[in-house]
Steps between C-alpha positions, in 0.01 A plus 500: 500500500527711175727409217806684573520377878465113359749588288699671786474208638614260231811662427607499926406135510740483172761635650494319849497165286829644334692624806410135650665358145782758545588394868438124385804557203706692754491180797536274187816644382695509823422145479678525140748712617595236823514228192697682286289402223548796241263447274281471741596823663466687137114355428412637926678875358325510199163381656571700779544818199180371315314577855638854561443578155076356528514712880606851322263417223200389729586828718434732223187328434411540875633903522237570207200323658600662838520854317183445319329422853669761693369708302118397485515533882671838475805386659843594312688199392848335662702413247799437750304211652259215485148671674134499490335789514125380542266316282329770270141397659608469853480084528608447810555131436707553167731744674549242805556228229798700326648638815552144677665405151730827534558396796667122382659656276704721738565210690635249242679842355673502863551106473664553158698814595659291785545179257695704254701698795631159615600394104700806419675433827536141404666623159694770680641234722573257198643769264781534778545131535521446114761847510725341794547149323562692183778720658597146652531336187694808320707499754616166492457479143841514386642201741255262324544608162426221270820325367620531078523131518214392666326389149839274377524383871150330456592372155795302638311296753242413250 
């Protein structure tokens, strides 16, 4: 396996151990979000940031070793898309090696694409909720107004 397949390789097996941290901070929140613990819910969003923000990075990294062994093999480069083109001398073994890890990585991508599909729906669903009490509670805001003397009437009985 030459240098830029190991490294190939490195950065794939970087970014399946993120996308499993990724879906791990997603399932944790909902637990967050079912507890209503907010700061709890801020740390998963900002980890959850920190993770996207480490995927775009590591994808770069990948794109450039992908273009730089696309074109060794002769092969023009995908920049729309995780591929490999080939290992440069033709290992057979190398290029079996990083297309089984390609091919975890589309499946916890799937996994994770589904996770996050059934959180925005979860947040759609609550964002109502939360708009229909509001609208609840404006509406019936006025009849429990809080009374002027509700500060003296408290003084008295003490």
């Amino acid at each position: 396996m030459d240098a830029e397949s190991t490294r190939y390789l490195k950065l794939l097996e970087r970014r399946l151990d993120l996308l499993g941290a990724l879906t791990a901070a997603l399932r944790d929140s909902r637990k967050d979000f079912v507890a209503m613990d907010l700061p709890a819910m801020e740390r998963r969003i900002a980890e959850q940031e920190q993770l996207c923000g480490q995927i775009r990075s590591l994808d770069g990294e990948i794109s450039t070793v992908q273009a730089k062994c696309a074109g060794r093999v002769g092969m023009p480069a995908r920049a729309d898309a995780i591929s490999w083109p080939g290992s440069p001398d033709g290992d057979r073994q190398s290029d079996a090696q990083i297309l089984a890890l390609l091919g975890r990585i589309s499946a916890a991508q799937v996994d994770l694409t589904k996770l996050n599909d059934a959180h925005q729906a979860m947040l759609r669903r609550s964002r109502r909720t939360v708009q229909v009490l509001l609208n609840l509670f404006n509406s019936y805001a006025p009849t429990y107004s809080v009374p002027a003397s509700v500060g003296s009437s408290y003084e008295e009985r003490a």
